[in-house]
Structure formats: structure tokens, C-alpha cells
N, CA, C and O atoms as a DFTB+ gen file, in Angstrom:
544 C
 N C O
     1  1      22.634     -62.733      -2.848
     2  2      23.380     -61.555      -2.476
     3  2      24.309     -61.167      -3.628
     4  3      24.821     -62.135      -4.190
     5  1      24.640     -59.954      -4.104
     6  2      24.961     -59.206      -4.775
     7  2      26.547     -59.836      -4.664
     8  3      26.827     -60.516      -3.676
     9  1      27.292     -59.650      -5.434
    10  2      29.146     -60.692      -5.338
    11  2      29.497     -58.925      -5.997
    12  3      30.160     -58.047      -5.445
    13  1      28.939     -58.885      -7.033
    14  2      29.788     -58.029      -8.218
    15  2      28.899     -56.610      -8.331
    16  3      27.674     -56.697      -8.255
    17  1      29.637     -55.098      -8.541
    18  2      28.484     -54.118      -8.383
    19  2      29.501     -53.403      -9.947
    20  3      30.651     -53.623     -10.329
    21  1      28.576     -52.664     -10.398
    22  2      28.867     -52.075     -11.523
    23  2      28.116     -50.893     -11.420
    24  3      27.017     -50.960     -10.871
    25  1      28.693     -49.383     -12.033
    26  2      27.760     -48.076     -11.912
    27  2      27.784     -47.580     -13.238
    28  3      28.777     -47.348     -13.928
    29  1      26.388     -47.420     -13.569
    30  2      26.233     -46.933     -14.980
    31  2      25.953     -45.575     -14.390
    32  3      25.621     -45.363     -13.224
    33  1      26.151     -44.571     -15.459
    34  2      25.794     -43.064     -15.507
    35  2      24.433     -42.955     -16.218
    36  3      24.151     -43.648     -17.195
    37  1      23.642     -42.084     -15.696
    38  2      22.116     -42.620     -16.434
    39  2      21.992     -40.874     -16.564
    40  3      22.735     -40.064     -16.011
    41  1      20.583     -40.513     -17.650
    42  2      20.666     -39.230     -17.450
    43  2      19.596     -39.322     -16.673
    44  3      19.600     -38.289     -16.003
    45  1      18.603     -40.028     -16.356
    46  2      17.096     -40.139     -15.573
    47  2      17.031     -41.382     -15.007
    48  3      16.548     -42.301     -15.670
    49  1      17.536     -41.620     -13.615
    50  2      17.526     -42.341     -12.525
    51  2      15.992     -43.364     -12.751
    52  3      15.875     -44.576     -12.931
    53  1      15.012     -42.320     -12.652
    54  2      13.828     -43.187     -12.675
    55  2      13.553     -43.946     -13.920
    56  3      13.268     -45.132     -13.750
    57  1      13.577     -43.569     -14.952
    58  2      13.758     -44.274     -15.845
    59  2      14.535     -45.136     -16.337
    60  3      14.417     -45.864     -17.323
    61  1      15.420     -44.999     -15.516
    62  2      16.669     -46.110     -15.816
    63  2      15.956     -47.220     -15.047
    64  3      15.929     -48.282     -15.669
    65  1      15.294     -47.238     -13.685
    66  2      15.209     -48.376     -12.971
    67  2      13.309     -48.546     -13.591
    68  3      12.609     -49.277     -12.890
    69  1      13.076     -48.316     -14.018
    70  2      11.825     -49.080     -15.210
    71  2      12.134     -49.653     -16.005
    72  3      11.503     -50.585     -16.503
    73  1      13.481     -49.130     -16.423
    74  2      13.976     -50.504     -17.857
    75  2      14.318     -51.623     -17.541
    76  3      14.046     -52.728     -18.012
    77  1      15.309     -51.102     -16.212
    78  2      16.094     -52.042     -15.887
    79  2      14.952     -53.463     -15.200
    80  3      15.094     -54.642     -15.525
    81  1      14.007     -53.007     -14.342
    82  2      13.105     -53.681     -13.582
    83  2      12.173     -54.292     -14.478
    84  3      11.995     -55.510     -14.487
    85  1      11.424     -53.304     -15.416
    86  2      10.684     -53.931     -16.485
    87  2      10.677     -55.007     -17.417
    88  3       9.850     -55.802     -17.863
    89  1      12.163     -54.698     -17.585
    90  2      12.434     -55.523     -19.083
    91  2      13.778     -56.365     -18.638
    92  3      14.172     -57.136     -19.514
    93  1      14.373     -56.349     -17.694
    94  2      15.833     -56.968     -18.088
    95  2      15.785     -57.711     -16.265
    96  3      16.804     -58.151     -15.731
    97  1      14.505     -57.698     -15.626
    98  2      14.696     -58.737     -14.435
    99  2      15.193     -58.465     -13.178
   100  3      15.318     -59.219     -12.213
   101  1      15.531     -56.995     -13.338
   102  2      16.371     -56.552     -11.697
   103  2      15.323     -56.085     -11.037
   104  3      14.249     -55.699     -11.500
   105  1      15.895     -56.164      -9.254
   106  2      15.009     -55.830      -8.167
   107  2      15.258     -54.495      -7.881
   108  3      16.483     -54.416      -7.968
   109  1      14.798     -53.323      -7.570
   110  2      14.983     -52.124      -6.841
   111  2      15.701     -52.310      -5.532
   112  3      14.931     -52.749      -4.677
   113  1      17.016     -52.105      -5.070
   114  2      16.847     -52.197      -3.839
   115  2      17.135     -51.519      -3.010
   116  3      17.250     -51.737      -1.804
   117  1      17.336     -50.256      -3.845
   118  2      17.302     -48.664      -3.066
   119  2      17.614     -47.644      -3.548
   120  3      18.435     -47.469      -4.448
   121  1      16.787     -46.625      -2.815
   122  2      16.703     -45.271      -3.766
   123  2      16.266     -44.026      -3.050
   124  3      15.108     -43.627      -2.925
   125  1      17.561     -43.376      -2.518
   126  2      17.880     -42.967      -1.365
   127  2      17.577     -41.407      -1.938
   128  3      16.932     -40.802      -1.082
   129  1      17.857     -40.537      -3.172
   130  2      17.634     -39.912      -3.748
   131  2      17.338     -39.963      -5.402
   132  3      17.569     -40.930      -6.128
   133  1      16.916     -39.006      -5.704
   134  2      16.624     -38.667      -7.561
   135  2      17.663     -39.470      -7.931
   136  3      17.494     -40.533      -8.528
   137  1      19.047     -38.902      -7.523
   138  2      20.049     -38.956      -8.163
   139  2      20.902     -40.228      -7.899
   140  3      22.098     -40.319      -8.176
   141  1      20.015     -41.357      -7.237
   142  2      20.833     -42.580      -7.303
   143  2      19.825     -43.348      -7.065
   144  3      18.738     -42.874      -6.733
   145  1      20.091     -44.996      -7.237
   146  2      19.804     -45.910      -6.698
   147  2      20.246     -47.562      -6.890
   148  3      20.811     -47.920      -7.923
   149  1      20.146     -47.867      -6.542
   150  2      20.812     -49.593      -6.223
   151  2      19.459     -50.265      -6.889
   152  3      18.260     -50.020      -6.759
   153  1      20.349     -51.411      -7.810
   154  2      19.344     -52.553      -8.349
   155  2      20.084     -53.865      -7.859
   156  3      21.198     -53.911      -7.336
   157  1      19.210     -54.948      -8.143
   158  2      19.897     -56.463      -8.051
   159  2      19.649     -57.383      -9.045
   160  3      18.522     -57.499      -9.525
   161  1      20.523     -58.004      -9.378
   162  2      19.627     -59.212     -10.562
   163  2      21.155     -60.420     -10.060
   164  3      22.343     -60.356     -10.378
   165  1      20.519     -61.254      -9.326
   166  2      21.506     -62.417      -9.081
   167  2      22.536     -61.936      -8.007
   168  3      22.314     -61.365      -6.940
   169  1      24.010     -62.410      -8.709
   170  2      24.961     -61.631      -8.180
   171  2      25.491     -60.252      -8.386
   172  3      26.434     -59.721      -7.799
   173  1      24.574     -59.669      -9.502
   174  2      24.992     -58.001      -9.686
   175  2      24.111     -57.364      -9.303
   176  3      22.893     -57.512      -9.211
   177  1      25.184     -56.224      -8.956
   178  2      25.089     -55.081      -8.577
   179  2      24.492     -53.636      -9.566
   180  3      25.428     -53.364     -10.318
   181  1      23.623     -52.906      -9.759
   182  2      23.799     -52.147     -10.562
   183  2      23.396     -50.727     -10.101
   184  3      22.260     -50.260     -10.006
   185  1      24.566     -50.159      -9.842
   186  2      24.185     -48.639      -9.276
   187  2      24.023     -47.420     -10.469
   188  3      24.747     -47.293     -11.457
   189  1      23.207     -46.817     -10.199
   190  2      22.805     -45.505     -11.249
   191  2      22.848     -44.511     -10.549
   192  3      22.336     -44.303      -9.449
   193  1      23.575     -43.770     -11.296
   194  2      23.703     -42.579     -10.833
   195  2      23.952     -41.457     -11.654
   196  3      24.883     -41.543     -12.455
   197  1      23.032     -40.025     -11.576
   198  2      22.760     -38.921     -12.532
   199  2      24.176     -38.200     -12.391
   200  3      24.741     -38.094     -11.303
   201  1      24.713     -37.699     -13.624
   202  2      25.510     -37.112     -13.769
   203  2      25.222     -35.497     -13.449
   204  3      24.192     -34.834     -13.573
   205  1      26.615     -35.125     -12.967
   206  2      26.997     -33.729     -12.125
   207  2      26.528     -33.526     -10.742
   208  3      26.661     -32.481     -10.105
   209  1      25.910     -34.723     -10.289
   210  2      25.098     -34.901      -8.913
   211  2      26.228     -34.580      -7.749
   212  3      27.352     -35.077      -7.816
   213  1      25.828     -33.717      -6.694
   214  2      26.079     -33.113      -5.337
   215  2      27.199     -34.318      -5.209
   216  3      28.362     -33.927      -5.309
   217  1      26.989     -35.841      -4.984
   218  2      28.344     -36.386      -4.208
   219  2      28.158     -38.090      -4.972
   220  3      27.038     -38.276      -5.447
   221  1      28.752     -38.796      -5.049
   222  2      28.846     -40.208      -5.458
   223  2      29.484     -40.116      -6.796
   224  3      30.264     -39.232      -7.151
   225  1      29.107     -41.031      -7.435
   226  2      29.680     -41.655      -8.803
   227  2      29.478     -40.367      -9.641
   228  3      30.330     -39.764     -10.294
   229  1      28.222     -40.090      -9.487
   230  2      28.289     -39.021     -11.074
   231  2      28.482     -37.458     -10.793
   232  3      27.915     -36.459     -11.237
   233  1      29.686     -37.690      -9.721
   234  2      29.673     -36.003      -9.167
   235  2      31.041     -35.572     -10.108
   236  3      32.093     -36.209     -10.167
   237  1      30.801     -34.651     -10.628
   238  2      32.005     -33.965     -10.842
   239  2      33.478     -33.981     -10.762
   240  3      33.859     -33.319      -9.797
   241  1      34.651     -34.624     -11.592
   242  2      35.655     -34.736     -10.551
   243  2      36.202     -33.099     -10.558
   244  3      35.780     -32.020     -10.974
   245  1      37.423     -33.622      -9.822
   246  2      38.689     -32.394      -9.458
   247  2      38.977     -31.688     -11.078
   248  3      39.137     -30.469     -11.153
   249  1      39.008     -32.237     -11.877
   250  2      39.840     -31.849     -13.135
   251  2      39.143     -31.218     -13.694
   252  3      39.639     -30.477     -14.542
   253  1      37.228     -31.201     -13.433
   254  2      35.947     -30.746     -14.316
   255  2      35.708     -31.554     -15.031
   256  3      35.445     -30.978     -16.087
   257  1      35.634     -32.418     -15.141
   258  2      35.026     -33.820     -15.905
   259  2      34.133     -34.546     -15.626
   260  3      34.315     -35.622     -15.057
   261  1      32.560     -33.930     -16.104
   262  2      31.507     -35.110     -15.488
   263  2      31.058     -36.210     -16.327
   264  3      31.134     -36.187     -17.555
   265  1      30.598     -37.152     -15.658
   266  2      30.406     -38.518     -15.743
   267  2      29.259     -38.390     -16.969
   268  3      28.240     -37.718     -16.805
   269  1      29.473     -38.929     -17.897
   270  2      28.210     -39.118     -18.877
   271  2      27.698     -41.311     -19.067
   272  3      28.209     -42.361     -18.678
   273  1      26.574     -40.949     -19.802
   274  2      26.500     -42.132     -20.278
   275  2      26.839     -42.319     -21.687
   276  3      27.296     -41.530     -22.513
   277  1      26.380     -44.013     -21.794
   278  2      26.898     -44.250     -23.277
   279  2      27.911     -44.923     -23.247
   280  3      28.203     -45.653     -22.300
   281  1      28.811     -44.730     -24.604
   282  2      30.037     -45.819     -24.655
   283  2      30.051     -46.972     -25.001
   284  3      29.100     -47.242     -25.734
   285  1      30.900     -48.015     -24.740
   286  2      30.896     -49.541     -25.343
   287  2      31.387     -50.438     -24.773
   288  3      31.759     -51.451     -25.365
   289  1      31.524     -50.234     -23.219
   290  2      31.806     -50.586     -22.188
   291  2      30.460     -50.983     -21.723
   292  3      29.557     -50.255     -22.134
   293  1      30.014     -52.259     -20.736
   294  2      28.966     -52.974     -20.852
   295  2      29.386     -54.078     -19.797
   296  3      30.495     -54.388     -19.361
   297  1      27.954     -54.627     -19.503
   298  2      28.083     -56.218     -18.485
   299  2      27.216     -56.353     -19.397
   300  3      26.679     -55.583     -20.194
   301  1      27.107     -58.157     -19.026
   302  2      26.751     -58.912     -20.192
   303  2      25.738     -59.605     -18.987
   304  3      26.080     -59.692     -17.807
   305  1      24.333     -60.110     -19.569
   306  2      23.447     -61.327     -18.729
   307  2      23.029     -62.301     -19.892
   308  3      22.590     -62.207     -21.038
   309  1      23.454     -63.449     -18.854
   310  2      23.349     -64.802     -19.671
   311  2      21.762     -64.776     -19.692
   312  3      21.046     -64.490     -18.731
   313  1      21.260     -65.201     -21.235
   314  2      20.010     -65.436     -21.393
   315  2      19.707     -66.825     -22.005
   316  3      20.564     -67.543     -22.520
   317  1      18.717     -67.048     -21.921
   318  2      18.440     -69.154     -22.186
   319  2      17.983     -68.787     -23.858
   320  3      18.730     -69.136     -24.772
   321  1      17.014     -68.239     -24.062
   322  2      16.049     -68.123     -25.354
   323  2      16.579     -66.415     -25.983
   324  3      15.743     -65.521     -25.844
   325  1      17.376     -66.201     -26.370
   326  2      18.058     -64.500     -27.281
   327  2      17.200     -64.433     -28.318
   328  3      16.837     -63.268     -28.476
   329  1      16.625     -65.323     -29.244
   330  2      15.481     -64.292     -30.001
   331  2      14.708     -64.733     -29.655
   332  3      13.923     -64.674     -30.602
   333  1      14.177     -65.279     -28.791
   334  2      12.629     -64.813     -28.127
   335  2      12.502     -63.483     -27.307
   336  3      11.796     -62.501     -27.533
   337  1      13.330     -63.714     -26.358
   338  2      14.076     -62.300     -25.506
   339  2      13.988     -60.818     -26.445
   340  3      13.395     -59.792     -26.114
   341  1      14.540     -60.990     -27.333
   342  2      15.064     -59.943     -28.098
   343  2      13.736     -59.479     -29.193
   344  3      13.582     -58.307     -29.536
   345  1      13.067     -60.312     -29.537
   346  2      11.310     -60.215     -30.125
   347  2      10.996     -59.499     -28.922
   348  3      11.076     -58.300     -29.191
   349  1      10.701     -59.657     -27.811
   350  2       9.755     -59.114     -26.906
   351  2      10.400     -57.898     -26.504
   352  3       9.784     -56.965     -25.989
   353  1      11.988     -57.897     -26.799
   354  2      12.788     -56.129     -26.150
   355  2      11.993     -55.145     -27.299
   356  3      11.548     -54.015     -27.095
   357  1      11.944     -56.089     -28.836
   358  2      11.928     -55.090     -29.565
   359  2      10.566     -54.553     -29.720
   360  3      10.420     -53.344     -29.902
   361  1       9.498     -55.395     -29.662
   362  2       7.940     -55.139     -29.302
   363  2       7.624     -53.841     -28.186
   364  3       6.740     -52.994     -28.309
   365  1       8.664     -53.966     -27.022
   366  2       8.205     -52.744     -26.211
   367  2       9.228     -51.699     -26.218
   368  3       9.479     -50.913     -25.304
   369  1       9.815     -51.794     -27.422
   370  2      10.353     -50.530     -28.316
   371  2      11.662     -50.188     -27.408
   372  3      12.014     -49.075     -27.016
   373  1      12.183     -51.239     -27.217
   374  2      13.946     -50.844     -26.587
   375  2      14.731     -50.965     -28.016
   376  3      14.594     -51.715     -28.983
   377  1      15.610     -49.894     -27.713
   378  2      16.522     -49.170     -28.714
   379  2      17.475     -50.630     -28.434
   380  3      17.620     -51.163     -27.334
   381  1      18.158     -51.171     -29.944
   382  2      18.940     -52.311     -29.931
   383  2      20.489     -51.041     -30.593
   384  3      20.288     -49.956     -31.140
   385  1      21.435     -51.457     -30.392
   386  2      23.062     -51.317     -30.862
   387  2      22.967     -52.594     -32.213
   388  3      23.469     -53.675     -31.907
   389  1      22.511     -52.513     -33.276
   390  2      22.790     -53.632     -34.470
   391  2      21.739     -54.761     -33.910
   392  3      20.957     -54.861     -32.965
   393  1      22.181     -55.589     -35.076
   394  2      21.462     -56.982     -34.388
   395  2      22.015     -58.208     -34.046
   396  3      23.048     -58.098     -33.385
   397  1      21.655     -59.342     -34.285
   398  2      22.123     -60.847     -33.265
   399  2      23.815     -60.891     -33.884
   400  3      23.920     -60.941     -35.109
   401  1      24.773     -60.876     -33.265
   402  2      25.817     -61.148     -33.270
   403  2      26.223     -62.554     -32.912
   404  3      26.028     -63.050     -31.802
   405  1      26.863     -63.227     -34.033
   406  2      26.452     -64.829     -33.627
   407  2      28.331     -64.547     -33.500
   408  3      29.146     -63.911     -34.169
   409  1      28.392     -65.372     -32.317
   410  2      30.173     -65.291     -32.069
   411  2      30.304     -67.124     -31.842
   412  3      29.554     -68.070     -32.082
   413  1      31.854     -66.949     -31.180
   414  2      32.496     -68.581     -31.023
   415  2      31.950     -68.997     -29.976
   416  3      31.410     -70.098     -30.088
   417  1      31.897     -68.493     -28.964
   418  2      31.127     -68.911     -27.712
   419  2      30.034     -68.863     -27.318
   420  3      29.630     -69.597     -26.416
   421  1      29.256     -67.915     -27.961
   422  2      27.846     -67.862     -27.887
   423  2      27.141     -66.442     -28.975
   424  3      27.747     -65.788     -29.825
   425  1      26.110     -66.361     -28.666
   426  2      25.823     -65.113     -29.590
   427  2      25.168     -64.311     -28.625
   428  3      24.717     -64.623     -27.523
   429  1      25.190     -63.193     -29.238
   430  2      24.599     -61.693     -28.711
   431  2      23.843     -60.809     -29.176
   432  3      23.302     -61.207     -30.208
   433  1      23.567     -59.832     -28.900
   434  2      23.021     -58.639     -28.876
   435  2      23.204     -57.583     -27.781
   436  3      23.638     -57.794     -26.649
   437  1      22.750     -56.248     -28.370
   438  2      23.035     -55.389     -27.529
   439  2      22.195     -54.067     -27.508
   440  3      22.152     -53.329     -28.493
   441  1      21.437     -53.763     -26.176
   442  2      20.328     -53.438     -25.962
   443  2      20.669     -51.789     -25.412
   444  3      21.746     -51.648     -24.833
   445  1      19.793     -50.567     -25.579
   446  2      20.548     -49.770     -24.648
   447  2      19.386     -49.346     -23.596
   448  3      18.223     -49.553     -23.941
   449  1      19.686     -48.674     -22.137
   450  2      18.851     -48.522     -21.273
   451  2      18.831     -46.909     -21.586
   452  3      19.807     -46.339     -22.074
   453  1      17.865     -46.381     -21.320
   454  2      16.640     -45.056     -21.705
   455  2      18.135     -43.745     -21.653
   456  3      17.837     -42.663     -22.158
   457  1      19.584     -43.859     -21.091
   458  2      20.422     -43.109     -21.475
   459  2      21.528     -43.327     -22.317
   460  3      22.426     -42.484     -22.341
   461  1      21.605     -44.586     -23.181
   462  2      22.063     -44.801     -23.895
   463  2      23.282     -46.039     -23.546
   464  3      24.330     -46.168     -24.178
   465  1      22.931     -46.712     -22.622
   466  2      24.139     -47.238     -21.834
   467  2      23.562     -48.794     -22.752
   468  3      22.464     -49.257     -23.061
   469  1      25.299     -49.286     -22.970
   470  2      24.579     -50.735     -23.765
   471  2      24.292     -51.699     -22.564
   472  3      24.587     -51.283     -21.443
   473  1      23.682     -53.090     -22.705
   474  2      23.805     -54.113     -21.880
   475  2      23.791     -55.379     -23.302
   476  3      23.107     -55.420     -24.325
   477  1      24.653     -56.111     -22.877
   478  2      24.721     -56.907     -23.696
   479  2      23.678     -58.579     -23.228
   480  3      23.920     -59.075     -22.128
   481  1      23.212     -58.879     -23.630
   482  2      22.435     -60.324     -23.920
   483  2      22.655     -61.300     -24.247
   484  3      22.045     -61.713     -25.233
   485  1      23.425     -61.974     -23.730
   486  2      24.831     -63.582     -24.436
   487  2      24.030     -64.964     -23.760
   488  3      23.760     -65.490     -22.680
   489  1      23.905     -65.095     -24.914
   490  2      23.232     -66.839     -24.926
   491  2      24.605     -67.848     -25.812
   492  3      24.945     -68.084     -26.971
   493  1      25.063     -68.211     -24.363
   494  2      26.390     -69.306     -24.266
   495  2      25.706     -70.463     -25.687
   496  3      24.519     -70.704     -25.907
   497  1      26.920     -70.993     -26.447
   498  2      26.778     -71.891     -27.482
   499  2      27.824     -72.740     -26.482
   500  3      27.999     -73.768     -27.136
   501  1      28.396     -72.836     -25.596
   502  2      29.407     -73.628     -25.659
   503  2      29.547     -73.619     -23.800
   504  3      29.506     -72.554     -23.184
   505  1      29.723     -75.053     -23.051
   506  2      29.357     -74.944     -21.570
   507  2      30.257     -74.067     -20.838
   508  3      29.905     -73.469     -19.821
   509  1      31.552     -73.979     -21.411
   510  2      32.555     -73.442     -20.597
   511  2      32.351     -71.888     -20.917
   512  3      33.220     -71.075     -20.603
   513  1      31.089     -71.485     -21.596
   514  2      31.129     -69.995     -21.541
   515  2      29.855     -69.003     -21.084
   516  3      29.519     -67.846     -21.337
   517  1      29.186     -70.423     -20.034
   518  2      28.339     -70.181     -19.437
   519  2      28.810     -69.846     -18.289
   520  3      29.996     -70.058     -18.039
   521  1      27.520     -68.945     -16.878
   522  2      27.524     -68.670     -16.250
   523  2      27.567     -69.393     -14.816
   524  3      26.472     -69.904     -14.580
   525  1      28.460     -69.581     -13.835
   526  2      28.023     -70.611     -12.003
   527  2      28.742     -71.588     -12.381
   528  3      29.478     -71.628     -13.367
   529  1      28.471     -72.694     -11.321
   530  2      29.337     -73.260     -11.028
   531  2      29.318     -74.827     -11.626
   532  3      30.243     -75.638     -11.588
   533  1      27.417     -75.072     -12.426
   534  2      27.097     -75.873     -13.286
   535  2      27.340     -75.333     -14.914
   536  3      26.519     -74.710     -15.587
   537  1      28.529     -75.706     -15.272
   538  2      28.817     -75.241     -17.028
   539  2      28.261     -76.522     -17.659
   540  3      29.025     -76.895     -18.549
   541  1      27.621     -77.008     -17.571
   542  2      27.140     -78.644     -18.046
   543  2      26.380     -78.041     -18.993
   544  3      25.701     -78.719     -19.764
């Protein structure tokens, strides 16, 4: 069951949940219109939703300010193998942000989904910067 939900702004709903499902492991788990739908991968949440849309996340606010994608704001999924992972993102031609970012706690990369939204890819070097309740 889902703990944590996060809403990206996508410009194409359907295509967002082919990347997301295809390549990065999430379940569909609803898709009520064009202009939205719910994914799962573990404990996240990942709602999409088209910008300037009739009512939800990517509606319009009060001030005239609609919701775009993009940015550098991001969730991160722990991965076991990052360049094997990241060989096979780049084979079926997902757009990368730079390449392997080797940090103190683990290293990264950063992938974007079909509207430009990053997701980052962190393969922990170190137990305490892993994911649950086994950091071993």
C-alpha cells in the first residue's frame, strides 16, 4: 500500500504512464480521465496530472498560474545495479539530465519522463542511506 503520494505535472497523461510502467516498475492504478491518473511502485504514490485541466492538481489557480512540468525538484528510487539500469534506460532512448553522479552516500543519475519531469536513480554506497527498515 501506497505510505507516500507525489504529483508530477505531465503534458501527456498517457505517455507519462508508459514510461512510468515501462521502464521505471510502477503499476497503473487508475485512470479516471485523459487528464489524470494514479500509479504505484512500493510505497509511492505517483499522480499525473495534465496541466490547465477542468479540476485537480493541474487546474489553474486563482492568481492565473498553471501548473507546468519540469524543474529540479524530483523523488528518488533506490536501485540495486545503476549502470546496468541506466544501459538499458539509455538503449530505449530515455532522455538522461547529465550522467552517473557518484556522491557520499551513494551515486546517481537522473532520468526525465516524456514531459520533462526528472526522477532520480540512487544506488545507496553506504547502509544508512538505503531504503526500509533492513539498512544492513
Amino acid at each position: 500500500m501506497a505510505t507516500v503520494s507525489v504529483r508530477y505535472i505531465v503534458h501527456d497523461v498517457d505517455a507519462a504512464i508508459d514510461f512510468y510502467t515501462t521502464h521505471l516498475g510502477f503499476t497503473e492504478t487508475m485512470h479516471p480521465a485523459p487528464t489524470m491518473a494514479m500509479l504505484t511502485r512500493g510505497d509511492l504514490r505517483l499522480v499525473l496530472s495534465a496541466p490547465g485541466g477542468p479540476g485537480g492538481g493541474g487546474r489553474t489557480t486563482d492568481d492565473g498560474r498553471v501548473p507546468e512540468p519540469g524543474g529540479w525538484n524530483r523523488f528518488a528510487l533506490e536501485v540495486d545495479d545503476l549502470p546496468t539500469l541506466a544501459e538499458e534506460l539509455r538503449a530505449a532512448g530515455v532522455a538522461f539530465r547529465g550522467g552517473l553522479v557518484q556522491g557520499v552516500g551513494g551515486d546517481q543519475v537522473l532520468v526525465e519522463d516524456p514531459s520533462g519531469n526528472p526522477v532520480e536513480l540512487f544506488a545507496p554506497k553506504r547502509a544508512e542511506a538505503r531504503l526500509g527498515p533492513d539498512r544492513s
